[in-house]
C-alpha positions in Angstrom: 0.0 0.0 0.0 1.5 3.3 -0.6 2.3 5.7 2.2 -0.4 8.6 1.1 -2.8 6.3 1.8 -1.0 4.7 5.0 -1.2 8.6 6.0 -4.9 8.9 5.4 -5.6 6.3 7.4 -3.6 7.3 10.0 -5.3 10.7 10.2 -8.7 9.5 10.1 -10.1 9.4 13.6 -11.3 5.5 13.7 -13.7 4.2 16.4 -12.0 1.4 18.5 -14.4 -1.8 16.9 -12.4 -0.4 13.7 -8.7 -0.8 15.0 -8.8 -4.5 13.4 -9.6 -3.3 10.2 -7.1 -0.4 10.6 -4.1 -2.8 11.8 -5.0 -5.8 9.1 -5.0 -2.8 6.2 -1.7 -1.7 7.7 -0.1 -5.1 8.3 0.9 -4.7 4.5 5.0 -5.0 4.4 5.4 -4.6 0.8 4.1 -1.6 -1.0 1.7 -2.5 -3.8 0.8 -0.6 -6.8 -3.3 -1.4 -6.3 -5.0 -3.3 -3.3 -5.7 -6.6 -2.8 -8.8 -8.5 -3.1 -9.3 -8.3 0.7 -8.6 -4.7 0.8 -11.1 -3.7 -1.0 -13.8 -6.4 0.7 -13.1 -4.1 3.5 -13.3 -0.6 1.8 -17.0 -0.2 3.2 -16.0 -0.3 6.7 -13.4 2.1 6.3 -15.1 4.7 4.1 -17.6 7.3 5.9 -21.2 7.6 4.8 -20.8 10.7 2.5 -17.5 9.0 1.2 -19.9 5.4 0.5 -22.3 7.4 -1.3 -19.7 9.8 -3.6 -18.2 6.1 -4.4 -22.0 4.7 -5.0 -22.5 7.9 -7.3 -18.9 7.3 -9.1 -19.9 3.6 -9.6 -23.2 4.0 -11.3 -21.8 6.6 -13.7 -19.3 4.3 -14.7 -22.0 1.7 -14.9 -23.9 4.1 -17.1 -21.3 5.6 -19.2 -19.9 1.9 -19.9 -23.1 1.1 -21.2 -24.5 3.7 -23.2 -20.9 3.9 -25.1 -21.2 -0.1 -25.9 -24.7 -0.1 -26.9 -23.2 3.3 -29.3 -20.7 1.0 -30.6 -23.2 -2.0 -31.3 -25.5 0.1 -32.9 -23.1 1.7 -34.9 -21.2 -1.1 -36.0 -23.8 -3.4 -36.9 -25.2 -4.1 -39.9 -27.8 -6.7 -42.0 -26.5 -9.3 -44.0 -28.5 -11.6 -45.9 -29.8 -15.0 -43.8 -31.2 -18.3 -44.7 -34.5 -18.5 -44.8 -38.3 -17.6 -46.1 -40.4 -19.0 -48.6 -41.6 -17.7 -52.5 -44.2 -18.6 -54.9 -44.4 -17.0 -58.5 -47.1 -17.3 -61.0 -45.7 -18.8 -64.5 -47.8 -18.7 -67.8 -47.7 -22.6 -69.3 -47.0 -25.5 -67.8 -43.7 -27.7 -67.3 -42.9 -30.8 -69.9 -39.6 -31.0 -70.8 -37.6 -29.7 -68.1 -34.2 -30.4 -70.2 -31.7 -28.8 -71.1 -31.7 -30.3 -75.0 -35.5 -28.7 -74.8 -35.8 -26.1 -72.4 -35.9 -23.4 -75.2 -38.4 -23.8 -76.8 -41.2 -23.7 -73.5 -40.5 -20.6 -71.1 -42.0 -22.7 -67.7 -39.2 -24.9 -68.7 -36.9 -22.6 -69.5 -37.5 -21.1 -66.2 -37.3 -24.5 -64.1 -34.0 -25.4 -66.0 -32.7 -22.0 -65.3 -32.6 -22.9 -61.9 -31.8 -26.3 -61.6 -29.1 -26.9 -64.5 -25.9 -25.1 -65.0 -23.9 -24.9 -68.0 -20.2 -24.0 -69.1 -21.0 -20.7 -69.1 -24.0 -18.5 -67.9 -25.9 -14.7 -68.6 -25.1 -13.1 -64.9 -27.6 -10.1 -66.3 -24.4 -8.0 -68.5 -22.5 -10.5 -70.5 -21.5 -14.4 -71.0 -19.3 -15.5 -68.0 -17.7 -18.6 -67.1 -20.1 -20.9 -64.7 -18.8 -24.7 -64.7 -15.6 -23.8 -66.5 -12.8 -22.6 -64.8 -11.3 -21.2 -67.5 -12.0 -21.0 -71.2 -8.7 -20.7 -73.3 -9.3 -20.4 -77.5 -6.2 -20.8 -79.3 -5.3 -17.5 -81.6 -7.1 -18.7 -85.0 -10.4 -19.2 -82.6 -10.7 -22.2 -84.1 -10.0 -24.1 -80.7 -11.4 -23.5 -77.1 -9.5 -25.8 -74.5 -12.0 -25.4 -71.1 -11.1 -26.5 -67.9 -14.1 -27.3 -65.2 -14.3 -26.4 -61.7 -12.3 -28.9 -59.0 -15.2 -31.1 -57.3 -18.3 -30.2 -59.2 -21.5 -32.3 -58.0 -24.6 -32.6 -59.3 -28.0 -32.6 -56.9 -27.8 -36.1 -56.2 -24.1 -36.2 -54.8 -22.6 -37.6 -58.4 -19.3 -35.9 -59.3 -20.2 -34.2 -62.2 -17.1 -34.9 -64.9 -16.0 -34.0 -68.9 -17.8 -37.1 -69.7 -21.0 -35.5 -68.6 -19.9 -32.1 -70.8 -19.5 -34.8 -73.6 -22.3 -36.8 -73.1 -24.6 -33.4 -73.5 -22.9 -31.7 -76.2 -22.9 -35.6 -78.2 -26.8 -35.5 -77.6 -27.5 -31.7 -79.2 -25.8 -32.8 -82.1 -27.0 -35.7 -82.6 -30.3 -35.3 -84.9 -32.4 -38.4 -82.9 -32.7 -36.6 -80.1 -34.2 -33.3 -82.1 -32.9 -31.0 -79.4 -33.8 -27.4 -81.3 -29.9 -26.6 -79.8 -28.2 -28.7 -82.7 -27.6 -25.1 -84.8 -25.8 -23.8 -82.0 -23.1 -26.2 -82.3 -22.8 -26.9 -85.9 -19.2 -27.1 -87.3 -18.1 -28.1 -84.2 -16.2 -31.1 -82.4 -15.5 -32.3 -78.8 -12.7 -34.0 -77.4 -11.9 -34.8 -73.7 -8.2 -33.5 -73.1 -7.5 -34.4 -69.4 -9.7 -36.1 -66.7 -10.6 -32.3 -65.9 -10.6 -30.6 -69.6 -12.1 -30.9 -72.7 -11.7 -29.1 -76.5 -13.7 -28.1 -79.0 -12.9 -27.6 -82.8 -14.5 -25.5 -85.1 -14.7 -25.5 -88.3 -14.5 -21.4 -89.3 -13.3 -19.0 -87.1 -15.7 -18.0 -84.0 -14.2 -15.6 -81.6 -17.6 -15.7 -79.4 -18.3 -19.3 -79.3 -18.2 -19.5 -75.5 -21.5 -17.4 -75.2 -23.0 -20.7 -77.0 -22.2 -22.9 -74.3 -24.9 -22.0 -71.6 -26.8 -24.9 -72.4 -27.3 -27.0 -68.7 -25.2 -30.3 -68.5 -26.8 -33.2 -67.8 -25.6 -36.3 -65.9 -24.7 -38.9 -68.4 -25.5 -42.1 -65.6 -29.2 -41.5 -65.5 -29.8 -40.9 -69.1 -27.0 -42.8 -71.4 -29.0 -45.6 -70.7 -32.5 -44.1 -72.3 -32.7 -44.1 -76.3 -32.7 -41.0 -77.9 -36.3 -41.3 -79.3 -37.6 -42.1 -75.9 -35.8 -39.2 -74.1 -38.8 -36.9 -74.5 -40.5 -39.1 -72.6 -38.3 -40.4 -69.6 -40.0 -39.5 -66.0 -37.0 -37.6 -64.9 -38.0 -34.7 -67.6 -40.2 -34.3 -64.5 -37.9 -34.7 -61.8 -34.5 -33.5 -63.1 -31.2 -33.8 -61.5 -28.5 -30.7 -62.2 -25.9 -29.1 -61.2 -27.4 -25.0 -60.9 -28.5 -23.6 -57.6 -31.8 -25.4 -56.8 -32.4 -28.9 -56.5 -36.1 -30.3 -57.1 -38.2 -31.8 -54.3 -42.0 -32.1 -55.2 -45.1 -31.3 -57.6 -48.6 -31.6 -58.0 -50.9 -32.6 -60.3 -55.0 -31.5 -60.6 -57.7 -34.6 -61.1 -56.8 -34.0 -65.3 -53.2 -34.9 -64.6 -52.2 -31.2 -65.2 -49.3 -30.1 -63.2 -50.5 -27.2 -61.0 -47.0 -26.3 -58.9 -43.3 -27.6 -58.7 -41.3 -26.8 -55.7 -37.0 -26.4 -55.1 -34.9 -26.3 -52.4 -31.5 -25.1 -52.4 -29.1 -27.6 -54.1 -26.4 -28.3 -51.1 -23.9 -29.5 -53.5 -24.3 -26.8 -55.7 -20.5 -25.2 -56.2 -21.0 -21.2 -55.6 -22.7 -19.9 -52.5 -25.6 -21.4 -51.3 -29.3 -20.4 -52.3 -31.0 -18.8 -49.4 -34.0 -18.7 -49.8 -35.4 -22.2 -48.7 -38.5 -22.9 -51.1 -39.0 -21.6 -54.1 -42.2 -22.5 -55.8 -44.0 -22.0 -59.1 -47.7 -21.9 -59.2 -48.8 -22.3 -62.8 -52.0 -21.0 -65.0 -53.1 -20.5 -68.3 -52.7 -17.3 -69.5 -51.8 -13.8 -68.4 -55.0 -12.7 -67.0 -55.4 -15.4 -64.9 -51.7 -15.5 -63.4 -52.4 -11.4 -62.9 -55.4 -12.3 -60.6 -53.4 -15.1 -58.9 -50.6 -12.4 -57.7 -53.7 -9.4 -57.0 -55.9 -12.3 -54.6 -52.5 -13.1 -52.9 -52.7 -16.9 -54.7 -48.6 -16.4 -55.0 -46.3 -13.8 -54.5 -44.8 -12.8 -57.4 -45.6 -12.9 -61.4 -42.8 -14.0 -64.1 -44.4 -12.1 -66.7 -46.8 -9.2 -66.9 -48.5 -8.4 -70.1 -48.4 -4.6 -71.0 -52.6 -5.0 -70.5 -52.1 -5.3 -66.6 -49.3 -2.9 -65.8 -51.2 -0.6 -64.6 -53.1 -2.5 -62.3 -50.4 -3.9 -60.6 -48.8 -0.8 -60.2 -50.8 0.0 -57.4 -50.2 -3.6 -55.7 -48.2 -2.9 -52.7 -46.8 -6.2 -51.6 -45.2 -6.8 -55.6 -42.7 -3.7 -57.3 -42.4 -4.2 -61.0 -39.0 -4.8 -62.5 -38.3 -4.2 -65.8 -35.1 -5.5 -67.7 -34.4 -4.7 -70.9 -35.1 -7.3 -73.8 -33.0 -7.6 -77.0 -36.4 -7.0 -79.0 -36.9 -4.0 -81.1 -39.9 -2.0 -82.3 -39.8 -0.4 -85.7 -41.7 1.3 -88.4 -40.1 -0.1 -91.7 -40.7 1.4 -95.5 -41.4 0.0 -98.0 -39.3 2.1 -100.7 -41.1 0.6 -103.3 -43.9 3.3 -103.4 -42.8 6.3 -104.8 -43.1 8.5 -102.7 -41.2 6.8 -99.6 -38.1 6.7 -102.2 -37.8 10.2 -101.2 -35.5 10.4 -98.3 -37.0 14.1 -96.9 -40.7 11.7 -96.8 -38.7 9.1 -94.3 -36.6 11.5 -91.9 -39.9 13.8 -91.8 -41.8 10.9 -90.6 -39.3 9.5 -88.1 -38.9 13.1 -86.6 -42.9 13.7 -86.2 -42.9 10.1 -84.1 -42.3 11.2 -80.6 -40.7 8.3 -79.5 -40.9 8.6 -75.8 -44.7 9.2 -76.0 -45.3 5.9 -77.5 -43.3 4.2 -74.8 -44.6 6.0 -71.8 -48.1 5.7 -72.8 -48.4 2.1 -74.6 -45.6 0.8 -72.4 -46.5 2.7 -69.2 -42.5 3.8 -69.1 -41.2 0.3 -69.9 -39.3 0.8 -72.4 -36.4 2.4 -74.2 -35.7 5.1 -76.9 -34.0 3.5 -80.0 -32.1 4.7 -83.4 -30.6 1.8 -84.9 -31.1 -1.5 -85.0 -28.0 -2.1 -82.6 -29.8 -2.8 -79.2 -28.4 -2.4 -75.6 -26.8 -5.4 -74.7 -25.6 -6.0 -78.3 -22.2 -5.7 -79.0 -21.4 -2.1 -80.4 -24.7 -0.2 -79.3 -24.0 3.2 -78.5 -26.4 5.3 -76.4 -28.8 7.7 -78.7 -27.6 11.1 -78.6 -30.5 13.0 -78.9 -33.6 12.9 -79.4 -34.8 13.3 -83.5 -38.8 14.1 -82.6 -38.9 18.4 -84.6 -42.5 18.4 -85.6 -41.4 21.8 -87.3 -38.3 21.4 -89.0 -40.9 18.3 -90.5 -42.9 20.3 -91.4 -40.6 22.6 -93.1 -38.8 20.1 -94.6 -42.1 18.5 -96.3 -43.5 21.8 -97.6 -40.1 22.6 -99.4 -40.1 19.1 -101.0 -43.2 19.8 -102.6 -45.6 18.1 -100.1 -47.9 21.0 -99.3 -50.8 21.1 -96.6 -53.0 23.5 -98.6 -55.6 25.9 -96.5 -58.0 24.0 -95.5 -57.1 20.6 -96.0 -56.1 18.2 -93.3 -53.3 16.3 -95.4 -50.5 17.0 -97.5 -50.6 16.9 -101.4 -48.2 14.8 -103.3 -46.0 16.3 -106.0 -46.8 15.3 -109.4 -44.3 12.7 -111.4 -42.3 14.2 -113.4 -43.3 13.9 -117.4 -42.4 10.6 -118.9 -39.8 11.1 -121.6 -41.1 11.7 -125.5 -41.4 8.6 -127.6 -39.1 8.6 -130.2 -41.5 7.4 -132.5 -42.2 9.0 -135.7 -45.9 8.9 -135.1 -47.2 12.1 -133.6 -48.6 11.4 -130.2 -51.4 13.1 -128.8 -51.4 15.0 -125.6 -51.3 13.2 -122.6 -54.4 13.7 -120.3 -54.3 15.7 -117.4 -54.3 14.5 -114.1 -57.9 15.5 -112.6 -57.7 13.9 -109.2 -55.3 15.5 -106.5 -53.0 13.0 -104.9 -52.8 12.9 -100.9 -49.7 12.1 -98.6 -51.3 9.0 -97.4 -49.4 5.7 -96.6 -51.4 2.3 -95.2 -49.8 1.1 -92.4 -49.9 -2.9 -91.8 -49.1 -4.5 -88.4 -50.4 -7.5 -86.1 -53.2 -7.5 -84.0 -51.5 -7.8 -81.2 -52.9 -5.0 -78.4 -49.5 -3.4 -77.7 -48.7 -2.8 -81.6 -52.4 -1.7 -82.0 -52.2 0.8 -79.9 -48.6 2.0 -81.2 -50.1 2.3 -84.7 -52.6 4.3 -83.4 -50.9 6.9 -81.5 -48.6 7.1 -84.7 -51.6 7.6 -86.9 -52.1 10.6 -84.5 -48.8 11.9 -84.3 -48.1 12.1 -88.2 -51.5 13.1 -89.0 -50.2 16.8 -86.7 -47.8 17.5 -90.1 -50.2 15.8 -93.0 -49.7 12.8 -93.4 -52.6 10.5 -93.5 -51.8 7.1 -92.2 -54.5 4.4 -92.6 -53.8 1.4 -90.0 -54.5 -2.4 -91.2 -54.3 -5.6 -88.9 -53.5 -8.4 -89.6 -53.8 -11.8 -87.2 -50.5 -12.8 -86.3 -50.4 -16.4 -87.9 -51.1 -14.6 -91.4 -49.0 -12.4 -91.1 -45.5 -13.4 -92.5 -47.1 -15.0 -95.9 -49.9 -12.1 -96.6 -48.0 -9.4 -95.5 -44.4 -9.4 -95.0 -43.0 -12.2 -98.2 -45.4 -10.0 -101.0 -44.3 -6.8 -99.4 -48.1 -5.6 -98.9 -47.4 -2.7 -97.1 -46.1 1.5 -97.4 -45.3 1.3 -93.4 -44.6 -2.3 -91.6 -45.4 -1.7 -87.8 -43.3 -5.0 -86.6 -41.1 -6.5 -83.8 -38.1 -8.7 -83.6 -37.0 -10.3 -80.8 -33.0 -11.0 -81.1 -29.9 -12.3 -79.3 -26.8 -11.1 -78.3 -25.1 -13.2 -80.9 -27.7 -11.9 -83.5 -25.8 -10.5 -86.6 -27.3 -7.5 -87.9 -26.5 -8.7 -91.8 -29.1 -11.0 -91.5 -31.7 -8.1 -92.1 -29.9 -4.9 -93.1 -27.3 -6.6 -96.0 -28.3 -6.0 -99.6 -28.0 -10.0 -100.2 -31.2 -10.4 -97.7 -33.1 -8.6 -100.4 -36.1 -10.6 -102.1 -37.5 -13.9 -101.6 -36.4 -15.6 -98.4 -34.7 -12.9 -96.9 -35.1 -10.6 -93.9 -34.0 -7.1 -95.2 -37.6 -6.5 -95.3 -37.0 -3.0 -96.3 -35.2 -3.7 -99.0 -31.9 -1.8 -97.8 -29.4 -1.4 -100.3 -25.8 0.4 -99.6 -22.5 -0.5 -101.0 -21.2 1.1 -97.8 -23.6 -0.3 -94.9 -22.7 -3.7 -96.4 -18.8 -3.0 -96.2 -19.5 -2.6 -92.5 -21.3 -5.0 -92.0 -19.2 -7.8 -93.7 -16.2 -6.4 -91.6 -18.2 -7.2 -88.2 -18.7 -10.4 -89.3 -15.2 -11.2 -89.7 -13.7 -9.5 -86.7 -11.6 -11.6 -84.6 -11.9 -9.0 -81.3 -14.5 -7.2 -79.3 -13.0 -3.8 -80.4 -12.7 -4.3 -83.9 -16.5 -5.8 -84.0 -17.6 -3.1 -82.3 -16.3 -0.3 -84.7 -17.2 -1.5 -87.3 -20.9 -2.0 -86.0 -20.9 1.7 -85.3 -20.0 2.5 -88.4 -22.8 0.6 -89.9 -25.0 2.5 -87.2 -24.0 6.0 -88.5 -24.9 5.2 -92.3 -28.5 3.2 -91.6 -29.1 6.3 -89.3 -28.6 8.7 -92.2 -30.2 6.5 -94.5 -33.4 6.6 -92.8 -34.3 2.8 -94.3 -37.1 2.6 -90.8 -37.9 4.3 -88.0 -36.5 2.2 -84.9 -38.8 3.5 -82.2 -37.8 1.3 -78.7 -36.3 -1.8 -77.5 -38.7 -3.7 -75.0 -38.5 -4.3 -71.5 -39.3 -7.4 -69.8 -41.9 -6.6 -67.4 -42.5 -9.2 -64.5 -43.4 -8.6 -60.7 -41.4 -9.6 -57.6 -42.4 -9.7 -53.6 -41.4 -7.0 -51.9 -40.1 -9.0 -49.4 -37.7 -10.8 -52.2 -34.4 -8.4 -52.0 -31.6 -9.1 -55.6 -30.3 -7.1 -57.7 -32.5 -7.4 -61.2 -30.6 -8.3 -64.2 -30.4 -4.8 -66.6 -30.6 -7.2 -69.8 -32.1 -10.2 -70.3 -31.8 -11.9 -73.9 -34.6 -14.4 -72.9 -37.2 -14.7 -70.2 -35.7 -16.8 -67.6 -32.8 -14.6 -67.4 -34.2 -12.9 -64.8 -32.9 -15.9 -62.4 -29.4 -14.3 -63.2 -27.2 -15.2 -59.6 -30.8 -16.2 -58.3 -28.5 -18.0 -55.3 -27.7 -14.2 -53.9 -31.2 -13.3 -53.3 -32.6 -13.4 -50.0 -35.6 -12.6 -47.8 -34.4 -13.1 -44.3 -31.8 -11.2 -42.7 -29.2 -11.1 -39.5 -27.2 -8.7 -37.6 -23.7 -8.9 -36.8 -21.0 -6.8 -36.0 -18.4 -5.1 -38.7 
């Protein structure tokens, strides 16, 4: 003890029933830097009252303080983090068949199961093509070979390892024509060889610096299905109850009295090789058409909706337990021309009408804002888009422009007049001719307009109908049912203005409708687009061996087609579908097919925990 304090005991006047406590506090030999355990046991009998209650005070503010500044650093510190846990139902349009990879794309319910409960080489995570089951993916420098090495210890649901010989055993079966997988195209030219125990090859044919983004396709496990024949493979039970290697795993469905399946449940897939699903049970409910999967979501039947129809937008806006998410889709809008007539040869016609179309009208009220401005037929998400930089709707330099071609909106009248032909050259024949007749009859700027009868196109037709009818031109809308339509309106050319959409892919080369080659019978240039210069471009993309050099020469393309006015391209879609509110992920911002939206569909969560920095 040290001596101050030996001298304040010593000057503190002590009764005599305290002189124990006084000699055992002083019987200390050695000085110590801070009292013992005893000592302070007997502070209380050596402190006075106001000394015990200054201590009491001292304690409780420390008691106090201490707390406050801990629960201040807890609740500072802490923060959520996604948990295992909670439950979701969606509402799917269709019903399941062929849940199988070989013919998954061509059903979106399957599409969508397969999603989720396959993996392939590579995978869509919502931007671009990345690796998935493949470690690595190494093409050699002609592109002519891609060596790929898998992940260490891949598994499929049941616990199988999953090996090259399963890679092989799938890839064999898309290319081989028994089975009739609709995937066989994707890997024409193209051969497979197993390399090591953990990497295989493939050899193509011609040059194909993208191949990779083919290989999404799930793999399937070749001990449960080597043994079926191809022909019966359509038919096999475990279509029904697959086994893959993706993030979900299936347990259960159910069937109505007609043998109809009416849901089909998954559970996280605990061999799956990236993090772990959390979300415990997801479940798709499924119904007949859009209407009726709409009402399932508004009467609380299931919890989310995979895809709402532009009709019912609007109503589930005001849902609050669903938000909308819209990604968009690689599927363009656009008002072609037919430059057969004469009068759409003229190139101040076109740009007039594509700057009287106010593009963002259309797509706010059609699309109820779902939707995205457009100039070329380069989409976003499409190697070599480039954003629009500004927007080409000038009612009056339209206007102007028509009246000084000749088009003029007399007093009076509520549509332009055309400009008459110019005179047919003389015959040369010695036989005088007689004057050629007048031409009584005033011709009008009017242009028939053909489209499907599809609601969303209808009601894009119309608005145009109004918006080029503000500088003269008469435009008389015509629909057509969609199973007609290709053979009675798009191979005779029966149409001045084709409303039409085209839904395309990432790997979807634009010289398939924009090359003069595609001109006439059985191909897609549709607008019979001719330029020596857009096809120079175009044939240069196609051959490019890089991103970069692709994606200059698409631009290029882009800058002529926009100055060449061959259509109007109006807006790229969104996919529209509706997710719980309670469901937390990051939405993909492009999807290039419908069950996309399950992009990294293992990082979204619904429960959450706490926990310290």
């Amino acid at each position: 003890m040290s001596l101050d304090l030996q001298r304040f005991f010593k000057q503190k006047p002590v009764d005599s029933t305290k002189n124990l406590t006084l000699r055992q506090v002083l019987s200390v030999t050695k000085p110590r830097k801070f009292p013992t355990w005893k000592q302070w046991q007997q502070l209380s009998n050596v402190l006075s009252a106001v000394e015990k209650k200054l201590m009491g005070g001292a304690l409780t503010t420390f008691v106090l303080s201490f707390g406050f500044l801990a629960t201040f650093y807890v609740l500072t510190h802490q923060v959520e983090i996604p948990a295992v846990g909670g439950e979701y139902t969606e509402a799917v349009i269709g019903e399941p068949r062929l849940i199988n990879p070989l013919y998954a794309s061509v059903n979106d319910v399957d599409a969508d199961l397969s999603k989720l409960i396959y993996s392939g080489l590579t995978k869509w995570d919502g931007q671009a093509v990345v690796a998935d089951l493949a470690e690595s993916i190494q093409p050699n420098d002609t592109f002519t070979r891609f060596t790929i090495k898998l992940k260490p210890n891949l598994k499929f649901s049941n616990g199988e390892p999953l090996l090259v010989k399963d890679v092989i055993f799938t890839v064999s079966a898309i290319k081989n024509p028994k089975y009739r997988s609709p995937l066989i195209a994707t890997l024409k030219g193209s051969t497979i060889e197993q390399v090591d125990d953990n990497t295989l090859a493939f050899n193509l044919e011609k040059a194909n610096p993208f191949f990779a983004n083919s290989l999404t396709f799930g793999i399937l496990p070749e001990t449960l299905w080597s043994e079926i024949l191809p022909q019966n493979t359509p038919l096999a039970a475990i279509n029904l109850q697959p086994v893959g290697s993706g993030p979900y795993a299936f347990t259960s469905f159910t069937k109505d009295k007609k043998g109809s399946i009416r849901s089909f449940s998954l559970k996280p897939n605990t061999h799956y090789y990236a993090e772990r699903a959390k979300i415990k049970q997801v479940t798709f409910k499924f119904y007949s058409d859009a209407n009726a999967a709409a009402q399932a979501l508004s009467n609380k039947n299931t919890e989310g909706l995979g895809f709402v129809s532009f009709e019912n937008i609007a109503p589930l806006e005001n849902n609050r337990s669903v938000r909308l998410i819209d990604s968009s889709v690689l599927k363009s809008t656009s008002l072609i021309f037919n430059q057969n007539n004469r009068v759409l040869k003229n190139a101040v016609v076109r740009q007039a009408i594509s700057a009287s179309i106010d593009k963002d009208t259309l797509i706010k009220n059609v699309l109820h804002g779902h939707g995205r401005v457009i100039t070329s037929p380069i989409l976003f998400g499409m190697t070599g888009y480039s954003e629009p930089t500004a927007s080409s709707f000038d009612l009056k330099k339209a206007q102007t422009d028509l009246t000084t071609a000749g088009f003029v909106l007399e007093q009076g009248a509520q549509f332009r007049s055309v400009p008459k032909p110019p005179p047919a050259p003389k015959s040369k024949s010695k036989k005088k001719a007689g004057p050629e007749p007048e031409q009584t009859t005033q011709e009008y700027l009017s242009l028939r307009l053909v489209t499907t009868d599809t609601p969303e196109l209808k009601a894009v037709a119309q608005l145009i109908q109004t918006q080029l009818k503000q500088v003269g031109i008469e435009v008389v809308p015509s629909f057509v049912a969609l199973e007609s339509f290709q053979k009675e309106v798009v191979e005779p050319r029966a149409f001045d203005l084709l409303l039409t959409s085209s839904l395309l892919t990432t790997n979807t080369d634009p010289i398939l409708f924009w090359h003069s080659s595609q001109i006439g019978k059985g191909g897609l240039n549709v607008a019979g687009y001719q330029s020596k210069d857009a096809d120079k471009w175009l044939e240069k993309a196609k051959d490019a061996t890089n991103l970069e050099a692709k994606t200059s020469a698409y631009r290029q393309f882009q800058e002529i087609v926009v100055k060449d006015v061959p259509a109007v391209f109006l807006y790229q879609s969104s996919y529209v579908y509706a997710m719980a509110k309670k469901v937390q992920f990051a939405a993909p911002s492009v999807i290039r097919v419908p069950s996309d939206r399950f992009s990294n569909v293992e990082t979204w969560y619904i429960k959450t925990k706490k926990v310290l920095k």
